[in-house]
Every structure is written in structure tokens, then in C-alpha cells.
N, C-alpha and C positions, 0 to 999 in steps of 0.2 A: 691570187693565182698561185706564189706560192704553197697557202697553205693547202690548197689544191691535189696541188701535186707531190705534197707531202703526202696526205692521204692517200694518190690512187698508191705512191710507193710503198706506203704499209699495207694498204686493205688489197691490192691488187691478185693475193692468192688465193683470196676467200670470193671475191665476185669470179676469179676466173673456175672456181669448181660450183659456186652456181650456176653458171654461162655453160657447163657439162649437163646438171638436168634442165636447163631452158631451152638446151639442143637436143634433145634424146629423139626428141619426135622428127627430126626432121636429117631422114636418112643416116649419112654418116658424118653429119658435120660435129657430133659430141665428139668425135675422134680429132680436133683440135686444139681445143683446150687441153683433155688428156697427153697429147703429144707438147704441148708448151711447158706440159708438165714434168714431163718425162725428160725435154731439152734442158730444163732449170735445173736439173740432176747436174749434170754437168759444168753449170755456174756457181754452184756451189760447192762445186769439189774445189772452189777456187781460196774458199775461206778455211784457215785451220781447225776453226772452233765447228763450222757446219759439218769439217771430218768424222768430227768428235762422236757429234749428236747424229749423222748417219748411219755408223756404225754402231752406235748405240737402238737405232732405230732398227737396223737391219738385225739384229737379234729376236725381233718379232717377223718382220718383214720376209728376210730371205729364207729360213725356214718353211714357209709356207707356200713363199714361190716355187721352191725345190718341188715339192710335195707334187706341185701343179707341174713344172716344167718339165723335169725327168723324165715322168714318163713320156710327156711327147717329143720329145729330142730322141728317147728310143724306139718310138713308133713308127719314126720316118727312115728309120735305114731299112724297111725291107714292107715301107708302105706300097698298099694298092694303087694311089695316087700318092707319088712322092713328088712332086712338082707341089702343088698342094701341102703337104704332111710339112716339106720344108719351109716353105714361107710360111707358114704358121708357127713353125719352131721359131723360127728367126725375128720374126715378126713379137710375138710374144715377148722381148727380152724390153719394150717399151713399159708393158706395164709393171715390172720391176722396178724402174731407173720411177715412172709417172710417182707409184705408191709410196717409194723411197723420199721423194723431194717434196710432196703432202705431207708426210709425216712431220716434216719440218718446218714446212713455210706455214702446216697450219697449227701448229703447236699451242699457240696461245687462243687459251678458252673463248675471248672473242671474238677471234677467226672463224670458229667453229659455230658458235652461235649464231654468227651473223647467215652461214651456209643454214645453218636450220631453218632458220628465221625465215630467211628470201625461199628456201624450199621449199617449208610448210604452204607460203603463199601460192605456190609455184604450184603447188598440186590441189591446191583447194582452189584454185583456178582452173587447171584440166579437168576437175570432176566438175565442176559447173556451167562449163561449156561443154560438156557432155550429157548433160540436161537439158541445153539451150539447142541441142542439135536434134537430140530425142525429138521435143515437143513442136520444132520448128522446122525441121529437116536440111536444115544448115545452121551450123555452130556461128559464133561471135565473130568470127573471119571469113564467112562468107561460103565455109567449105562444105562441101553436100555430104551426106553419110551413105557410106559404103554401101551400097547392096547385101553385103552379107554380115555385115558389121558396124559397129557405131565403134566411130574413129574419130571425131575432134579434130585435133592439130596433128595426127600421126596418118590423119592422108591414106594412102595406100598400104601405109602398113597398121590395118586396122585389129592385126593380134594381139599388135604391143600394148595397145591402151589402156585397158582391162587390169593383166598381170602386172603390166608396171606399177600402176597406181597402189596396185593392194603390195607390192614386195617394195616399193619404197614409202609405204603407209606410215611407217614406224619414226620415220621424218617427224612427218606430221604430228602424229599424234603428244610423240614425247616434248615437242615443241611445246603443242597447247597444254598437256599435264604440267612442263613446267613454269608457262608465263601466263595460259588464259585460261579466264575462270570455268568452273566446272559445266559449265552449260555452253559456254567455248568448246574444250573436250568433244562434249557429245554431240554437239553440232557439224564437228569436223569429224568425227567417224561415220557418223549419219551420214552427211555430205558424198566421203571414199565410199564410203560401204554400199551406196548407194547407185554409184557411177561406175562401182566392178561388177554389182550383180545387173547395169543395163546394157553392159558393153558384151556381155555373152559369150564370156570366155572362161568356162568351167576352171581351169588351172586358176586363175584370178580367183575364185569362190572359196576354193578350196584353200588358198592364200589367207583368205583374209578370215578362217574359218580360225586357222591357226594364230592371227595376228587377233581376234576374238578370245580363245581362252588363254593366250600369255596375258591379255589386260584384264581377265576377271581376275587372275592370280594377283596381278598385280596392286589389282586395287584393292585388297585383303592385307595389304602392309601396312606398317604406322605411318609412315610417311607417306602415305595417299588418302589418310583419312577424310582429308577435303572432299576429296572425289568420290568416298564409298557411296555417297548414293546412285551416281552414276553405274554402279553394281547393277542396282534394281531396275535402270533404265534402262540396261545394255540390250537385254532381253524384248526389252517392248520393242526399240528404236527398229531391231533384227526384224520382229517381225512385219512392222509399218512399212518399213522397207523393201521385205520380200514382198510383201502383196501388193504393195502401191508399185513394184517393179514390174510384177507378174500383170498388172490391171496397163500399166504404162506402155510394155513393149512387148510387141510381137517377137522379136530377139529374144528374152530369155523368158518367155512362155513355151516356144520351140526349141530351147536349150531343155528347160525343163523337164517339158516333155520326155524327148527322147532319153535323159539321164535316167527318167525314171524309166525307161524303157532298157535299160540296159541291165535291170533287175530283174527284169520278170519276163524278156523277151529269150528268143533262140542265138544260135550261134551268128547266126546274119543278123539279124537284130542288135547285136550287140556291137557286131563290127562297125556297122551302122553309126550308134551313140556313141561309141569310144574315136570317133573320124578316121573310122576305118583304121586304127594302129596295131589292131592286135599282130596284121600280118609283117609291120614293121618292129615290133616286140620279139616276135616269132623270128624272123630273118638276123636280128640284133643279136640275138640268144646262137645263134650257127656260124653267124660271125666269132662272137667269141670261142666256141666249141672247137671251132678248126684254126684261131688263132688265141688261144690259150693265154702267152706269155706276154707278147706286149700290142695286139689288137692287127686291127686291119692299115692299123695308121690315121692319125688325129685326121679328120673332117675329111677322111676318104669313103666314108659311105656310101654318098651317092653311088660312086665304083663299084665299091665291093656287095651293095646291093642289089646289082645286075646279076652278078653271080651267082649269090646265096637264095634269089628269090625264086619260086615256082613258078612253071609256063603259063600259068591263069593268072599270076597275080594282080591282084583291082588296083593296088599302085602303082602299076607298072602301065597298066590297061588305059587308067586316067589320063595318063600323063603322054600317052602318044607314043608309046615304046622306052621310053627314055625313063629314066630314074626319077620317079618326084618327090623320095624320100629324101631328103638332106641331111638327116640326123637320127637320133633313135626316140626323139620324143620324153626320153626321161633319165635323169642325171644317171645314175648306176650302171643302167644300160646302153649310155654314149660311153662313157668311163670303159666298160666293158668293152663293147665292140671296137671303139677306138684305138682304147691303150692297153686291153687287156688286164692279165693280172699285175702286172705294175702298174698301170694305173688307179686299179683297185686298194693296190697296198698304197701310194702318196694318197689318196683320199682319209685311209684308216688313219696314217701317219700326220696326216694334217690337223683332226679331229682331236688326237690324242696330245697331239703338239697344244692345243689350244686349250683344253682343257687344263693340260699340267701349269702353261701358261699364266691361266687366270690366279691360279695360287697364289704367283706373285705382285699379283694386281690390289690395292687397297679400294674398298670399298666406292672412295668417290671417282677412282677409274672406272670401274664398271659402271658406274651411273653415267661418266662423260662417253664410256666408250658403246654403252647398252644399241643407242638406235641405230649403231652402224653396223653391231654384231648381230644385231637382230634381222636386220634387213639382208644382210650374207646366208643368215639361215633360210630365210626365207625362200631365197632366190635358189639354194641347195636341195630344199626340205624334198626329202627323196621320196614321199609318195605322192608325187604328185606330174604332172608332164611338164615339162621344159623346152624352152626354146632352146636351141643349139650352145651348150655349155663352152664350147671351146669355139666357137663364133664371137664377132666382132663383138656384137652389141653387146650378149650375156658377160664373155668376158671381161670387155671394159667394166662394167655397172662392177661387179666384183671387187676388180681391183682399183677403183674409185673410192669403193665405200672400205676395205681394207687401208687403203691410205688416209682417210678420215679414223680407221679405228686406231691404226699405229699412231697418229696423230693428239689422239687422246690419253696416250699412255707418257707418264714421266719420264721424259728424258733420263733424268737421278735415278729412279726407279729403274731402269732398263741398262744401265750400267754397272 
């Protein structure tokens, strides 16, 4: 018994950020552990030595928050929705304290591993119950798949499936590049890559398109030369995959489709393949136009795209009168309409922060800190549609996996 509870007292910060993606799918209950996390902030301001290594920590950490918060703390004093603009300013100061107190609790290397470890599992589980649901039309608990989407364990919210999988991919993969054999590797990208092109959610494709050539590069290094053959098999796995995808489900046959219809079709046709955003694009871009300097105010869109949008609009038509845009669909353009040009400048700011950053990073940082910075880019990666960046879920994943990266970096070093 003791030694028991020895253990959950060490290992208890690394199960509770797996227990963040074992909850993802299921509404907003990841937002507890997140906040357990954020509450430990403050138990450890209780130690002199954790003073130390926080503010040592926060030399990565609060830099980047700035980046992020700034501007929405200035978009809410003259927001469309400031009721709104505000608790989300305020609300926001969580994943600061969350990211801050990861940094620390999981500091040592087998903290970290062990979140890889239990992850990679984690997600080579969704993707295969995402197969089990495909061919059976309810997954491994029983749950029916969505009418418009294959959703597994995310239920209702069958968008998330998809994208997540391929933007927390990097989990996985760098797990099995670094403990399971090279036929492990390609089994578990097979596996994702598999489960994002049947879940039918273009943003996810285009995800994992990019999470595709960072590993052909990568496997052209000395240190991956175990793996180089998996080079040559990257390419076949893609294809077996897209056409056993394409032969599998009527879901991304009809994604397909119309994608390729958004090349060679008209202006309705293309509104059409793009889910209809062009005119949310279009509204996004007059939003910023007439609010230039710091946006319409973080997550007041719905609002201010009553305003900005035209008397015919099919967003507006769908949705019963009422706003059914929530967001702008793509990081730049939330950033824009939201925060404006200050938001636009802490984004550049962030970017450039991080960069100058890595300079001081030695080699095996970047390698501890690689799959956490990878999967921020991903989640970022500006050409591509987004779910609501300055929303619950997007932001949490964010500042989760930035507190895994701060976590990665030497203490020593960072001082």
C-alpha cells in the first residue's frame, strides 16, 4: 500500500495529462484535469526551489502567453460581444498558471515518456475503433456513427475526430520512431493516416499531408537510418490507404468528390466543396477592414457577423435567421477579425520569439521537445481551416501541449 502511494505521488502529473487526451472526446470534461493543473500553480508557489524553476520556466512560457493574451484583453474593451470578449479574457489566465505548473511537474524525462507512451496507445485506439465503426456501424462501445460523419468516441461532436487524430499524430509516431520497431512506425502511421482520411474531414488531410513530408525529411537523417526503408514505404502505405479508403467509405468518396469539384467547378460549386466558407472568409476580411486595430473582439463573431454579412447570405439562410458562423474557419483570419492588427503582430511575435528561442536550445531539447512543437504547428499551420482558435477546446490542446514543450527544456538551460 505504501509503496502504492508512493508512486501515484510521483507519477500522478503524468497520468493526470494523459487523463486530458483520454477526455478530449468527451465534451468538456478535458477541461479538468487542465484546471487541476492550473490549481497546482499555486501549490507550488508554496516551495522556494519550485519559485525558482517557475520562473525559470516562465522565460519560455509567459512570453508566448503575452503574444496570445494581449491582444484579447484589447479586443474586449470595445467588443461587439463584450460579455463574451470578457470571460474569455479572464478565463484565459488558466491556461497560463495550467502550462506554468506542467512545465514543472513534468520535467523529468520519464514523466514525459510515460504521457507519450499512454498517448500513442490512446490514439492507436481511436483510429481503430474508427474502423470498427466504419465496417460495423457502431464502434467498440456500442456508439452509432454519425449520419454525417464517422465519430467513434466523440459522439456528437464528429468534426473533432478526424483533425485531432492527424494534429496529435506526432504523439504517436515519435513514440514508435523511438521505442518500436520500424514495421511498428509504419503500422501506426498506416493505422492515423488511415482513420483521418475515413473520418472525412479535409482539414485532417491536409494535416496529415504536412505531418507526411516532416517524416520523409526526417527519415533522411543518420539517426533514423533504422527507419530509412520506411521512406520507400511511405508512399505505397499512402496509397493502399487512400484507395482501400476511397473503396471503404462512402464519407470520403463524397469528400473526394466534391474537393475535386472545387477545381474545376464555378463560383457555387465551389462554395459548395469549401462548406460553404467562402462567404465566412468574405464577412471575416470586412470585419477586419472596419476594425483594423484590435478586431471585432475575441469569439464575438457570431455578433458582428450579423452585421457584416449580406441579405441573401446562405449562412445566415441555414441557420434560421440567426448567425451559424462561430468563427472564421482559419487561424489568420479568426486572429484578424477577432484581434485585429494586434493580434496579427502577437502571432508574428510569437513565431519570432520561438525561433530566436530554439538557438538556445541544445540538440537533445529539440529532440525531447520535437513532438510537442510539432503538434502546435500543426494545430496553427495557417493554410489550412481551423476550429475556433480562441475556443475552449483549440485553446486548451495548445496550451497543454506548450506545457509539455516548456517541460522539455532544462531547467539550467532556461536560467
Amino acid at each position: 500500500m505504501n509503496l502504492f502511494l508512493r508512486r501515484v505521488q510521483h507519477d500522478w502529473a503524468s497520468w493526470l495529462a494523459v487523463s486530458f487526451i483520454a477526455l478530449l472526446p468527451f465534451s468538456r470534461l478535458a477541461e479538468v484535469p487542465l484546471s487541476a493543473f492550473a490549481l497546482s500553480f499555486f501549490v507550488l508557489l508554496r516551495s522556494a526551489e519550485n519559485r525558482v524553476l517557475l520562473r525559470s520556466s516562465a522565460r519560455f512560457v509567459l512570453p508566448l502567453f503575452l503574444c496570445y493574451w494581449i491582444p484579447i484583453l484589447l479586443s474586449s474593451f470595445d467588443s461587439m460581444d463584450p460579455h463574451r470578449s470578457w470571460e474569455n479574457t479572464f478565463a484565459a489566465l488558466r491556461f497560463l498558471t495550467a502550462a506554468l505548473a506542467m512545465s514543472i511537474l513534468l520535467r523529468a524525462p520519464s514523466d514525459r515518456e510515460r504521457v507519450l507512451r499512454w498517448t500513442a496507445w490512446l490514439l492507436v485506439f481511436w483510429a481503430f475503433d474508427g474502423f470498427v465503426q466504419l465496417f460495423l456501424g457502431r464502434d467498440l462501445f456500442g456508439i452509432a456513427m454519425h449520419p454525417d460523419r464517422l465519430n467513434a468516441l466523440f459522439v456528437k461532436r464528429y468534426q473533432f475526430f478526424g483533425p485531432t487524430l492527424a494534429m496529435l499524430s506526432p504523439l504517436v509516431l515519435e513514440h514508435a520512431r523511438r521505442n518500436w520497431p520500424s514495421w511498428g512506425w509504419a503500422l501506426a502511421f498506416t493505422l492515423i493516416l488511415g482513420a483521418v482520411m475515413i473520418a472525412g474531414m479535409r482539414a485532417g488531410w491536409l494535416t496529415m499531408a504536412v505531418v507526411l513530408g516532416t517524416y520523409m525529411v526526417l527519415m533522411l537523417k543518420r539517426e533514423n537510418r533504422e527507419l530509412r526503408r520506411s521512406v520507400l514505404t511511405i508512399p505505397v502505405l499512402v496509397v493502399i490507404v487512400i484507395a482501400g479508403s476511397y473503396l471503404a467509405s462512402p464519407l470520403f468518396q463524397q469528400r473526394l468528390d466534391v474537393t475535386h469539384a472545387f477545381t474545376t467547378g464555378t463560383e457555387a460549386v465551389k462554395d459548395a466543396s469549401s462548406m460553404e466558407r467562402i462567404p465566412i472568409f468574405t464577412n471575416a476580411l470586412r470585419m477586419y477592414r472596419a476594425h483594423p486595430v484590435n478586431g471585432v473582439g475575441v469569439r464575438a463573431f457570431p455578433v458582428a457577423y450579423m452585421e457584416f454579412a449580406d441579405p441573401d447570405d446562405i449562412i445566415i439562410e441555414k441557420s434560421g435567421g440567426v448567425s451559424g458562423a462561430t468563427h472564421a474557419h482559419n487561424v489568420i483570419l479568426e486572429v484578424m477579425s477577432d484581434t485585429g492588427t494586434i493580434g496579427l503582430a502577437g502571432l508574428v511575435l510569437a513565431l519570432v520569439f520561438v525561433i530566436a528561442y530554439r538557438r538556445k536550445t541544445s540538440p537533445s531539447e529539440r529532440w525531447e521537445a520535437f513532438p510537442f512543437a510539432l503538434a502546435v504547428i500543426l494545430i496553427l499551420f495557417p493554410l489550412n481551416s481551423h476550429f475556433a482558435i480562441y475556443g475552449t477546446y483549440t485553446s486548451s490542446l495548445i496550451w497543454f501541449l506548450i506545457g509539455l514543450w516548456g517541460a522539455s527544456l532544462r531547467k539550467d538551460v532556461m536560467s
